[in-house]
C-alpha positions as CSV (number, residue, x, y, z in Angstrom):
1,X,-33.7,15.0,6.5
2,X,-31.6,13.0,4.0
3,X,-34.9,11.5,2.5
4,X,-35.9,15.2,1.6
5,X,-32.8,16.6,0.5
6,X,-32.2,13.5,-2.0
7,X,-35.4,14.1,-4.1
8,X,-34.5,17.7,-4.2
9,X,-30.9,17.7,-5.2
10,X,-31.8,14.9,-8.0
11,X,-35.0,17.3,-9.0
12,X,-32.5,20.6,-9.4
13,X,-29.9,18.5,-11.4
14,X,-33.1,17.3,-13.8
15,X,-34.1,21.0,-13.9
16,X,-30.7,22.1,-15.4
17,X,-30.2,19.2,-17.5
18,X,-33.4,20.4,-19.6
19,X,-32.2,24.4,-19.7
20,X,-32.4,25.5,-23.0
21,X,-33.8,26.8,-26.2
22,X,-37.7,26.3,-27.0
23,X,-39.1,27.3,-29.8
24,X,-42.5,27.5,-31.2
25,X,-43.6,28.7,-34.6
26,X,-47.2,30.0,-35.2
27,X,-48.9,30.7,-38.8
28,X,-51.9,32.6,-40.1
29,X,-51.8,34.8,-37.1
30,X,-55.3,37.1,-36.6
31,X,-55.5,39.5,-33.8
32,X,-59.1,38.9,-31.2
33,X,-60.7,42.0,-30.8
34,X,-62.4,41.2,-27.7
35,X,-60.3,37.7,-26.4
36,X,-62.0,35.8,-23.3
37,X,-59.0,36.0,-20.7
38,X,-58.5,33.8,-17.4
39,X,-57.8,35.7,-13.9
40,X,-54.6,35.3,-14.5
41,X,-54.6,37.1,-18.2
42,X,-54.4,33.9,-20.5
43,X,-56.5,33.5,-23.7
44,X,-59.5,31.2,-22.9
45,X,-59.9,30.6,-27.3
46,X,-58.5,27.6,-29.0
47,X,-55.1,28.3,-30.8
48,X,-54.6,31.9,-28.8
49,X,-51.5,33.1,-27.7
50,X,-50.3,36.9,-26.3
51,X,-47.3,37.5,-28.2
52,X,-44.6,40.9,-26.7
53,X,-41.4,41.1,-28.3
54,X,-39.8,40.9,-24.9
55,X,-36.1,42.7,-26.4
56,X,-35.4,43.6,-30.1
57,X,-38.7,45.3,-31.2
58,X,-37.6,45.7,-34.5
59,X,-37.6,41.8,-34.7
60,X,-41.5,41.9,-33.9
61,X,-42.4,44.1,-37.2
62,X,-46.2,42.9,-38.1
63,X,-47.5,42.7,-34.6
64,X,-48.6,44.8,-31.8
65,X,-47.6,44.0,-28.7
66,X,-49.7,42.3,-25.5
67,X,-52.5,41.3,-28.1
68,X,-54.5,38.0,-28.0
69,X,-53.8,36.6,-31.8
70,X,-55.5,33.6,-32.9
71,X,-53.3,30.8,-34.9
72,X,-54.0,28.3,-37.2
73,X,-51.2,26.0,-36.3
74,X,-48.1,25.8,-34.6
75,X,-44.9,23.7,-34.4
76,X,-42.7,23.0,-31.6
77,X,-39.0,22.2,-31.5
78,X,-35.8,22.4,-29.1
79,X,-33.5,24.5,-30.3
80,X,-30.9,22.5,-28.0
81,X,-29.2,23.3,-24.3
82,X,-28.2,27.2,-25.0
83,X,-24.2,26.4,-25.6
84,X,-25.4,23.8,-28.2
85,X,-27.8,26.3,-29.8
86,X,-24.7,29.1,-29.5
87,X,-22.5,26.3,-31.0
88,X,-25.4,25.8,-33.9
89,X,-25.6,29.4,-34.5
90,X,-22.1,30.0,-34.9
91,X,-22.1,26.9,-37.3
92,X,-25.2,28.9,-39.3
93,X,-23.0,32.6,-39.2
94,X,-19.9,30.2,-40.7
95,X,-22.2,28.6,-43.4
96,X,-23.5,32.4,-44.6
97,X,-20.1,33.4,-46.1
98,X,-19.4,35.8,-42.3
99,X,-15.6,35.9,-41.6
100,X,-14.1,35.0,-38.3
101,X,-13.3,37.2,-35.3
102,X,-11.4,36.6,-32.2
103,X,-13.3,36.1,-29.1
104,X,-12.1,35.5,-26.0
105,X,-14.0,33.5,-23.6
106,X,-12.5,31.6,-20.1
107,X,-9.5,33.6,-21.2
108,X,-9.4,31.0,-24.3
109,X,-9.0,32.9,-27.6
110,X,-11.1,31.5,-30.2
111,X,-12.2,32.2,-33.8
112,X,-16.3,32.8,-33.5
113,X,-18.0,33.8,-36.6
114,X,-21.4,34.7,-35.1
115,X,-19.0,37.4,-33.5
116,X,-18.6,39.1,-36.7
117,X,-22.6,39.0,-36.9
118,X,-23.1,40.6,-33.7
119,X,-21.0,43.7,-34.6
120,X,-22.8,44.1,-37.9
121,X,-26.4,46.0,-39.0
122,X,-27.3,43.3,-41.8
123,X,-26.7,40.1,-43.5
124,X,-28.2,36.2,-44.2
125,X,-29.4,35.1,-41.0
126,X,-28.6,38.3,-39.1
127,X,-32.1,38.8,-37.3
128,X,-31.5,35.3,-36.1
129,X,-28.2,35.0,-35.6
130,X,-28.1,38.5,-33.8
131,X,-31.0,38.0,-31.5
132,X,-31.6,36.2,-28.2
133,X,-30.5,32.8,-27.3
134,X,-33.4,33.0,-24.0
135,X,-36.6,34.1,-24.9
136,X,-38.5,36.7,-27.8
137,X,-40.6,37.0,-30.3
138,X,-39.9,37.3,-34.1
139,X,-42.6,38.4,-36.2
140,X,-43.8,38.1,-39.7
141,X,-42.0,40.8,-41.5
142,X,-38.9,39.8,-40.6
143,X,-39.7,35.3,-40.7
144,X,-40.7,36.2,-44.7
145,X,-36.8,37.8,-45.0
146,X,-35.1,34.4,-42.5
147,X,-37.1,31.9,-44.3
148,X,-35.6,33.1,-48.2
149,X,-32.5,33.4,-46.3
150,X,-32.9,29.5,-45.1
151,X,-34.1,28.4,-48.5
152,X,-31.0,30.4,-50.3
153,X,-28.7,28.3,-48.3
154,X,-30.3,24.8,-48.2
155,X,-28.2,23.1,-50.6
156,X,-25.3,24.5,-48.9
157,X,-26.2,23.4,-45.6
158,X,-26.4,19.7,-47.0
159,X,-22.9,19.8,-47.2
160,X,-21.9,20.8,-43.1
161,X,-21.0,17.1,-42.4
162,X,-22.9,17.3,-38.5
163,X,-25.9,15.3,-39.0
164,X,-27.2,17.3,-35.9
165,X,-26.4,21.0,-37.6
166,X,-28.7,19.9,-40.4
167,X,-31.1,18.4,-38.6
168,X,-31.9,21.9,-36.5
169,X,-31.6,23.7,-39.6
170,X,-34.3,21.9,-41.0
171,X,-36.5,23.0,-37.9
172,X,-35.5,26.3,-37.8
173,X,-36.5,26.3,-41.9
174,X,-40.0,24.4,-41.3
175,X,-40.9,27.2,-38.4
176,X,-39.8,30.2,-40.3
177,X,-41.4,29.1,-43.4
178,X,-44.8,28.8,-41.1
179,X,-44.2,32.0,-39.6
180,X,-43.8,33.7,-42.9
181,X,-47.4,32.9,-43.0
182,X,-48.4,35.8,-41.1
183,X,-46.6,34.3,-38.3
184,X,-43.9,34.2,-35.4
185,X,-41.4,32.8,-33.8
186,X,-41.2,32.4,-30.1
187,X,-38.1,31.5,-27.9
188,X,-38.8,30.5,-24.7
């Protein structure tokens, strides 16, 4: 018994110690009128993907949902564990100019400027920022109005002294310039 419960405690802990953000950016997205799909509904075509905007439809403007779209290319990147990418996000709301609100969290209160974002309809970096840290799909429409968002505030962002908080920016800026190609953006 202990030889089997070993392998499958260490397995779970290696399972959570990858949780997190993926992301993957697609450009020069066509819809396949008549895809080739698998028994199990995948796209049998080189560079095809289904794309559903999962939660915030408004996010997924340029797209229709559940069709096979073909890509000319694609970038991947992790986005970090999900408090990292919470902690990056709140870094990106600070760096946009958004003032800080209380949050209370563990019973800790804390100034969190993605907070302010959350309550709000608009802004730089607000489709992002206010969207899922899990899983979704952001579409072309909205990528073209991120990416001027990410170029307006490059130099800027050369100045947050985290080496790591630039780095991601620079990932997030490479996959929504892509996407702005007639693209998207997919957490998973």
């Amino acid at each position: 018994m202990k030889r089997v419960l070993v392998p499958l405690i260490l397995s779970l802990f290696a399972s959570a110690a990858y949780a997190g953000l993926d992301v993957t950016a697609y450009s020069g997205l066509k819809r396949v009128e008549l895809p080739t799909l698998s028994s199990d509904g995948e796209p049998q075509g080189k560079n095809q993907v289904i794309l559903s905007p999962v939660d915030f439809p408004e996010r997924f403007r340029g797209l229709e949902s559940g069709k096979v779209y073909q890509f000319d290319s694609s970038f991947d990147f992790r986005a970090g564990s999900y408090s990292g990418y919470n902690a990056w996000r709140n870094e990106l709301a600070k760096l946009a100019g958004y003032p800080p609100s209380a949050s209370t969290r563990n019973n800790v209160v804390e100034s969190r400027y993605d907070e302010t974002v959350w309550k709000l309809d608009h802004g730089p970096f607000w489709e992002l920022i206010n969207f899922s840290d899990a899983e979704g799909v952001i579409g072309p429409e909205v990528c073209r109005k991120v990416y001027r968002d990410f170029v307006q505030y490059r130099d800027q962002a050369t100045h947050v002294p985290d080496a790591y908080f630039y780095e991601s920016y620079g990932n997030w800026m490479k996959a929504f310039e892509m996407c702005a190609d007639n693209g998207a953006i997919v957490f998973h």
